[in-house]
N, C-alpha and C positions, 0 to 999 in steps of 0.2 A: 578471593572471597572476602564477604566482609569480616573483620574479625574480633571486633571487640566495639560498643558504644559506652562512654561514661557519659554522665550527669549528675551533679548533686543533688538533682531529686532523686534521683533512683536509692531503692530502698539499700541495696548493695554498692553502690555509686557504679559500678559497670556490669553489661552483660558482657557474655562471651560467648562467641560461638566457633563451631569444629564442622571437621569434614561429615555428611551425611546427616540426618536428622537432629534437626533443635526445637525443644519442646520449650515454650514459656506459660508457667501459670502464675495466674496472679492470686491476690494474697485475699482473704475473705471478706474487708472492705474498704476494697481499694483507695488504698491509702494514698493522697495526692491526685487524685485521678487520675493514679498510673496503672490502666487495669490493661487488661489481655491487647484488646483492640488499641489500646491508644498507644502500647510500645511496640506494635505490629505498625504502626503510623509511622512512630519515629524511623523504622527501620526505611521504610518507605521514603521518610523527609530526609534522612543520611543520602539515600542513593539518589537525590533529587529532584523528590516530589515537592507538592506544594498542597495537596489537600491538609495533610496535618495545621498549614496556617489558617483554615477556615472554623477551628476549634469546636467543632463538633462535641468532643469529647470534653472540652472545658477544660482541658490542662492549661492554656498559657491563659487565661480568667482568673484561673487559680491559684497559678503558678508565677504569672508576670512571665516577660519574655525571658527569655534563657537560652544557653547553648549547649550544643551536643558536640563530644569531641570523642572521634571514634581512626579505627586504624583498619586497612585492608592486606590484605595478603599474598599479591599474586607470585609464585612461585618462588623462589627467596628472595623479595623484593616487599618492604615491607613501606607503605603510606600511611601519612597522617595524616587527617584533617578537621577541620571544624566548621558547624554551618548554627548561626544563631536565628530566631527566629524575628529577631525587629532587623532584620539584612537579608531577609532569605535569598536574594539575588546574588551575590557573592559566597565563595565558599573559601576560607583560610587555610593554607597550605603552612602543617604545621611541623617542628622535629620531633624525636619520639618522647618531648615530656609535654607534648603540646602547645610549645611554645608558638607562635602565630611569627612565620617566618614573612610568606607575601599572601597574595590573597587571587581569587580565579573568577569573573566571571560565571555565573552559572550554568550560562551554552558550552564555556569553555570547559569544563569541570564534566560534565556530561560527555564530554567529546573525548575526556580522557579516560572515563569509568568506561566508554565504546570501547575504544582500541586496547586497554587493561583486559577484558574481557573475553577481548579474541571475533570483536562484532563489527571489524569494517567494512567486510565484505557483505553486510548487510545496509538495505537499501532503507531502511526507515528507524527513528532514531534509537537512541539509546533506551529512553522511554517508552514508546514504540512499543516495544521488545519486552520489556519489562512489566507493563501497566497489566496484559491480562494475565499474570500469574499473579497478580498481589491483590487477592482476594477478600478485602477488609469490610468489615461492617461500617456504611455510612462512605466509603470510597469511591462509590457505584462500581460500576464494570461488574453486576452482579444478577445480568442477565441468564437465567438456564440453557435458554434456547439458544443464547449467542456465547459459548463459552469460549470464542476464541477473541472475541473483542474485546478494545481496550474501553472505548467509550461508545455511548449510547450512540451519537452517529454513525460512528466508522463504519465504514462500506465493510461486507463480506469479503470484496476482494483483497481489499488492504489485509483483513484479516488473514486471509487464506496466503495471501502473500510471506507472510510476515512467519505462519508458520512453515511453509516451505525453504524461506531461508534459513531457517532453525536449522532444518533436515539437510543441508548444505545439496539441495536438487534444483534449486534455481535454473544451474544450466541444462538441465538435464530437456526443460520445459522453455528454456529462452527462445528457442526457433520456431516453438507452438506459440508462443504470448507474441512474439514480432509477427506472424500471421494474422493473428486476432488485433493485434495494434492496426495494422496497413487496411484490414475490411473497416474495422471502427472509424477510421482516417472517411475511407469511401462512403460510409453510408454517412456519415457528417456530413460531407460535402454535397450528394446526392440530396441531404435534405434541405442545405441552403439554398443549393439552385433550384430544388422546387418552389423555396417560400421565396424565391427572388425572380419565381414564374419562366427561370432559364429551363427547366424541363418541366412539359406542363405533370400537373398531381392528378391523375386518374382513382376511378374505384375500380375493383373489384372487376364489376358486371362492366367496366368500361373496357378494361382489358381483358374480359372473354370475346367481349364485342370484336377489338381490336385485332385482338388472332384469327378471330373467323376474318375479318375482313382481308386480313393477310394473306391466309389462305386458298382465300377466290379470288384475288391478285395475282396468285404464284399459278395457278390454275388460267386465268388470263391468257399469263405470259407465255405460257406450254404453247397456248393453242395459237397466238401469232406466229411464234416459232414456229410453230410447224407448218399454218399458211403459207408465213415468210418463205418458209426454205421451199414449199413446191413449188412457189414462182421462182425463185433462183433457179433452179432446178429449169423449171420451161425455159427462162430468157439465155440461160447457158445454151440448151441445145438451141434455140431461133439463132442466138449468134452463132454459134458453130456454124448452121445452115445458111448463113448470109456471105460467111465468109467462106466457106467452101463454093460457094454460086460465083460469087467475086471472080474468085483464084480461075473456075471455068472459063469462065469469060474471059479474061484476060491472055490464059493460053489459046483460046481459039481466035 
Protein backbone atom coordinates (compact mmCIF):
# COMPACT_ATOMS: atom_id res chain seq x y z
CA UNK A 1 0.00 0.00 0.00
CA UNK A 2 1.05 3.25 -0.58
CA UNK A 3 2.47 4.83 2.41
CA UNK A 4 3.60 8.00 2.80
CA UNK A 5 4.00 11.27 -0.01
CA UNK A 6 6.40 14.35 1.03
CA UNK A 7 6.68 17.53 -0.74
CA UNK A 8 7.90 20.86 0.30
CA UNK A 9 4.87 22.35 -0.65
CA UNK A 10 2.83 20.43 1.33
CA UNK A 11 1.57 22.36 4.42
CA UNK A 12 3.04 19.43 6.70
CA UNK A 13 5.66 18.38 4.15
CA UNK A 14 4.20 14.76 4.15
CA UNK A 15 0.94 12.86 4.25
CA UNK A 16 0.56 9.52 5.50
CA UNK A 17 -1.57 6.91 5.14
CA UNK A 18 -2.84 3.45 7.20
CA UNK A 19 -4.67 0.27 6.69
CA UNK A 20 -8.56 1.05 5.88
CA UNK A 21 -9.91 4.52 5.54
CA UNK A 22 -7.89 7.94 4.79
CA UNK A 23 -9.83 11.08 5.13
CA UNK A 24 -7.99 14.29 3.58
CA UNK A 25 -9.25 17.80 4.10
CA UNK A 26 -8.10 20.83 3.07
CA UNK A 27 -7.50 23.83 4.67
CA UNK A 28 -10.01 26.99 4.07
CA UNK A 29 -7.97 28.71 1.49
CA UNK A 30 -6.22 26.56 -0.10
CA UNK A 31 -3.04 27.52 0.47
CA UNK A 32 -0.58 26.71 -2.68
CA UNK A 33 -3.24 25.35 -4.58
CA UNK A 34 -3.01 22.26 -2.56
CA UNK A 35 -6.68 21.64 -2.03
CA UNK A 36 -8.69 18.37 -1.63
CA UNK A 37 -8.73 17.47 -5.43
CA UNK A 38 -5.30 18.45 -6.37
CA UNK A 39 -3.60 16.05 -3.62
CA UNK A 40 -6.21 13.32 -4.65
CA UNK A 41 -4.07 14.09 -8.17
CA UNK A 42 -0.90 13.65 -6.70
CA UNK A 43 -1.89 10.44 -5.14
CA UNK A 44 -2.97 9.54 -8.56
CA UNK A 45 0.58 11.02 -10.44
CA UNK A 46 2.62 8.85 -7.39
CA UNK A 47 0.84 5.65 -8.72
CA UNK A 48 1.39 6.70 -12.44
CA UNK A 49 -0.81 8.97 -13.73
CA UNK A 50 -0.20 11.70 -15.99
CA UNK A 51 -3.48 13.86 -15.69
CA UNK A 52 -2.04 15.91 -12.78
CA UNK A 53 0.65 17.19 -15.58
CA UNK A 54 -2.29 18.88 -17.51
CA UNK A 55 -2.50 21.33 -14.46
CA UNK A 56 -5.85 21.75 -14.19
CA UNK A 57 -5.77 22.69 -10.86
CA UNK A 58 -2.82 25.21 -11.30
CA UNK A 59 -0.37 23.78 -8.76
CA UNK A 60 2.73 23.43 -11.01
CA UNK A 61 1.65 27.45 -12.70
CA UNK A 62 1.94 28.11 -9.24
CA UNK A 63 4.26 26.06 -7.90
CA UNK A 64 6.99 25.58 -10.91
CA UNK A 65 7.78 22.05 -11.51
CA UNK A 66 8.61 20.08 -8.44
CA UNK A 67 8.94 16.53 -7.13
CA UNK A 68 7.22 14.12 -5.00
CA UNK A 69 9.08 11.60 -3.07
CA UNK A 70 6.98 9.05 -1.40
CA UNK A 71 7.38 5.12 0.12
CA UNK A 72 5.11 1.98 -0.35
CA UNK A 73 4.67 -0.80 1.84
CA UNK A 74 4.05 -4.28 0.58
CA UNK A 75 4.16 -6.71 3.42
CA UNK A 76 7.57 -6.16 5.27
CA UNK A 77 9.09 -4.80 2.20
CA UNK A 78 9.31 -1.22 2.25
CA UNK A 79 10.11 1.16 -1.37
CA UNK A 80 11.05 4.27 -2.19
CA UNK A 81 10.56 6.41 -4.77
CA UNK A 82 10.36 9.69 -6.65
CA UNK A 83 8.69 11.05 -9.72
CA UNK A 84 9.15 14.92 -10.78
CA UNK A 85 6.95 16.56 -12.88
CA UNK A 86 9.37 18.41 -15.78
CA UNK A 87 10.39 14.06 -16.11
CA UNK A 88 7.21 12.65 -15.60
CA UNK A 89 8.47 9.68 -17.89
CA UNK A 90 10.92 8.23 -15.47
CA UNK A 91 10.46 7.44 -11.89
CA UNK A 92 13.80 7.45 -9.42
CA UNK A 93 14.42 4.52 -7.31
CA UNK A 94 15.23 5.97 -4.11
CA UNK A 95 16.93 4.56 -0.23
CA UNK A 96 14.85 5.25 2.70
CA UNK A 97 16.25 9.10 3.01
CA UNK A 98 15.32 9.45 -0.55
CA UNK A 99 18.42 9.52 -1.93
CA UNK A 100 17.92 8.87 -5.87
CA UNK A 101 19.79 5.63 -6.34
CA UNK A 102 18.87 4.56 -10.28
CA UNK A 103 15.98 5.68 -12.06
CA UNK A 104 12.84 3.43 -14.05
CA UNK A 105 11.16 3.89 -17.09
CA UNK A 106 7.58 4.62 -16.59
CA UNK A 107 6.20 1.21 -18.35
CA UNK A 108 8.79 -0.27 -16.24
CA UNK A 109 7.67 1.34 -12.79
CA UNK A 110 4.15 0.38 -13.62
CA UNK A 111 5.06 -3.09 -14.35
CA UNK A 112 6.36 -3.21 -10.90
CA UNK A 113 3.49 -1.39 -8.89
CA UNK A 114 1.45 -4.71 -11.11
CA UNK A 115 3.30 -7.41 -9.79
CA UNK A 116 3.85 -5.40 -5.99
CA UNK A 117 0.20 -5.49 -6.04
CA UNK A 118 -0.53 -9.16 -6.65
CA UNK A 119 -2.15 -8.08 -10.46
CA UNK A 120 -0.30 -10.36 -12.91
CA UNK A 121 -2.61 -12.63 -13.50
CA UNK A 122 -4.65 -9.80 -14.74
CA UNK A 123 -4.90 -9.15 -18.43
CA UNK A 124 -5.09 -5.31 -18.71
CA UNK A 125 -2.70 -2.99 -17.17
CA UNK A 126 -1.68 -1.68 -14.09
CA UNK A 127 -3.66 1.46 -14.96
CA UNK A 128 -6.34 -0.32 -16.38
CA UNK A 129 -7.19 -1.59 -13.07
CA UNK A 130 -6.66 1.39 -11.27
CA UNK A 131 -8.24 4.51 -13.45
CA UNK A 132 -12.06 3.65 -12.51
CA UNK A 133 -11.61 3.70 -8.92
CA UNK A 134 -9.91 7.17 -8.90
CA UNK A 135 -12.64 9.24 -9.05
CA UNK A 136 -11.32 12.95 -9.35
CA UNK A 137 -12.93 16.14 -10.18
CA UNK A 138 -11.54 17.23 -13.78
CA UNK A 139 -9.97 13.49 -14.11
CA UNK A 140 -12.86 12.37 -16.25
CA UNK A 141 -13.80 8.68 -15.95
CA UNK A 142 -16.84 10.38 -14.12
CA UNK A 143 -19.60 8.93 -16.13
CA UNK A 144 -22.81 7.64 -13.87
CA UNK A 145 -23.96 5.37 -16.31
CA UNK A 146 -20.59 3.96 -16.88
CA UNK A 147 -19.17 3.32 -13.47
CA UNK A 148 -16.99 0.79 -14.24
CA UNK A 149 -14.92 2.53 -16.99
CA UNK A 150 -11.88 3.94 -17.00
CA UNK A 151 -12.20 6.38 -20.14
CA UNK A 152 -14.79 7.88 -22.12
CA UNK A 153 -14.10 5.27 -24.99
CA UNK A 154 -13.51 2.02 -23.32
CA UNK A 155 -15.78 -0.61 -24.56
CA UNK A 156 -18.09 -2.09 -21.78
CA UNK A 157 -16.48 -5.20 -22.30
CA UNK A 158 -12.92 -4.31 -21.45
CA UNK A 159 -14.76 -2.87 -18.59
CA UNK A 160 -16.81 -5.72 -17.49
CA UNK A 161 -13.51 -7.69 -18.10
CA UNK A 162 -11.44 -5.79 -16.03
CA UNK A 163 -13.88 -6.35 -13.20
CA UNK A 164 -14.27 -9.86 -13.41
CA UNK A 165 -10.56 -10.29 -12.95
CA UNK A 166 -10.91 -8.36 -9.82
CA UNK A 167 -13.22 -11.21 -8.81
CA UNK A 168 -10.46 -13.68 -9.59
CA UNK A 169 -13.61 -15.64 -12.16
CA UNK A 170 -11.86 -15.19 -15.17
CA UNK A 171 -11.65 -18.91 -15.52
CA UNK A 172 -14.61 -19.72 -14.35
CA UNK A 173 -16.00 -17.81 -17.73
CA UNK A 174 -12.73 -18.71 -20.09
CA UNK A 175 -14.44 -21.58 -21.97
CA UNK A 176 -17.85 -19.35 -22.44
CA UNK A 177 -15.50 -16.17 -23.75
CA UNK A 178 -13.33 -18.95 -26.34
CA UNK A 179 -16.91 -19.89 -27.53
CA UNK A 180 -17.95 -16.37 -28.16
CA UNK A 181 -14.29 -15.72 -29.55
CA UNK A 182 -14.46 -18.74 -32.35
CA UNK A 183 -18.58 -17.40 -33.50
CA UNK A 184 -17.06 -13.72 -33.59
CA UNK A 185 -13.92 -15.30 -35.65
CA UNK A 186 -17.06 -16.94 -38.01
CA UNK A 187 -19.32 -14.22 -38.37
CA UNK A 188 -16.12 -11.86 -39.41
CA UNK A 189 -15.27 -14.17 -41.89
CA UNK A 190 -18.83 -14.86 -43.23
CA UNK A 191 -18.96 -11.14 -43.67
CA UNK A 192 -15.85 -10.64 -45.65
CA UNK A 193 -16.75 -13.29 -48.12
CA UNK A 194 -19.94 -11.56 -48.53
CA UNK A 195 -18.40 -8.15 -49.31
CA UNK A 196 -15.81 -10.09 -51.37
CA UNK A 197 -19.21 -11.58 -53.25
CA UNK A 198 -17.55 -15.25 -52.15
CA UNK A 199 -21.13 -16.07 -50.55
CA UNK A 200 -23.64 -14.05 -52.31
CA UNK A 201 -25.51 -11.25 -49.39
CA UNK A 202 -29.35 -12.00 -49.44
CA UNK A 203 -32.41 -10.13 -47.59
CA UNK A 204 -34.81 -11.29 -45.67
CA UNK A 205 -37.68 -11.98 -48.09
CA UNK A 206 -34.80 -13.57 -50.30
CA UNK A 207 -34.29 -16.29 -47.88
CA UNK A 208 -37.95 -16.99 -47.23
CA UNK A 209 -38.00 -17.10 -50.88
CA UNK A 210 -35.02 -19.49 -50.86
CA UNK A 211 -36.57 -22.15 -48.23
CA UNK A 212 -39.88 -22.28 -50.00
CA UNK A 213 -37.82 -23.05 -53.11
CA UNK A 214 -35.98 -25.60 -51.21
CA UNK A 215 -38.78 -27.05 -50.16
CA UNK A 216 -40.41 -27.90 -53.49
CA UNK A 217 -37.13 -29.28 -54.48
CA UNK A 218 -36.97 -31.81 -51.69
CA UNK A 219 -40.73 -32.46 -52.73
CA UNK A 220 -39.38 -32.98 -56.43
CA UNK A 221 -37.05 -35.33 -55.43
CA UNK A 222 -39.55 -37.62 -53.21
CA UNK A 223 -41.54 -37.85 -56.19
CA UNK A 224 -38.64 -39.16 -58.82
CA UNK A 225 -37.70 -41.40 -56.12
CA UNK A 226 -40.61 -42.98 -56.03
CA UNK A 227 -41.17 -43.04 -60.14
CA UNK A 228 -37.58 -44.03 -60.18
CA UNK A 229 -38.02 -46.97 -57.81
CA UNK A 230 -41.43 -48.34 -59.67
CA UNK A 231 -39.61 -48.74 -62.70
CA UNK A 232 -36.67 -50.53 -61.02
CA UNK A 233 -39.13 -52.50 -59.58
CA UNK A 234 -40.84 -53.45 -63.18
CA UNK A 235 -37.19 -53.88 -65.15
CA UNK A 236 -36.27 -56.31 -62.19
CA UNK A 237 -39.04 -58.60 -62.64
CA UNK A 238 -38.91 -58.20 -66.96
CA UNK A 239 -35.37 -59.42 -66.24
CA UNK A 240 -36.16 -62.02 -64.07
CA UNK A 241 -38.74 -63.06 -66.71
CA UNK A 242 -36.25 -63.04 -69.62
CA UNK A 243 -33.85 -64.93 -67.85
CA UNK A 244 -36.11 -67.55 -66.54
CA UNK A 245 -37.38 -68.02 -70.48
CA UNK A 246 -33.62 -68.29 -71.36
CA UNK A 247 -32.74 -70.91 -68.78
CA UNK A 248 -36.18 -72.93 -70.53
CA UNK A 249 -35.03 -72.84 -73.47
CA UNK A 250 -31.79 -73.96 -73.10
CA UNK A 251 -32.85 -77.10 -71.09
CA UNK A 252 -35.37 -78.10 -73.62
Amino acid sequence: MLKEIRCVHFSHSKISFHPGLNVILGDDDAKNSIGKSTVLMVIDFVLGGTTFLKDDAGAIRELGHHHYDYAFEFGKKQLFFSRATEASDVVYVCDENYARLNELPLEKYLALLKHQYGLDDFEGSFRSTLSPFARIWRKGGLEPDQPFVSMPKESSAVAIGRLVDMFDRSADIAEEKNTLDVQKERRTLIKKSMDSRIIPKITKKQYDENIGKIAENYAQIDQLKQGLGGHLVSMSRCSTRVCSRSSSERTS
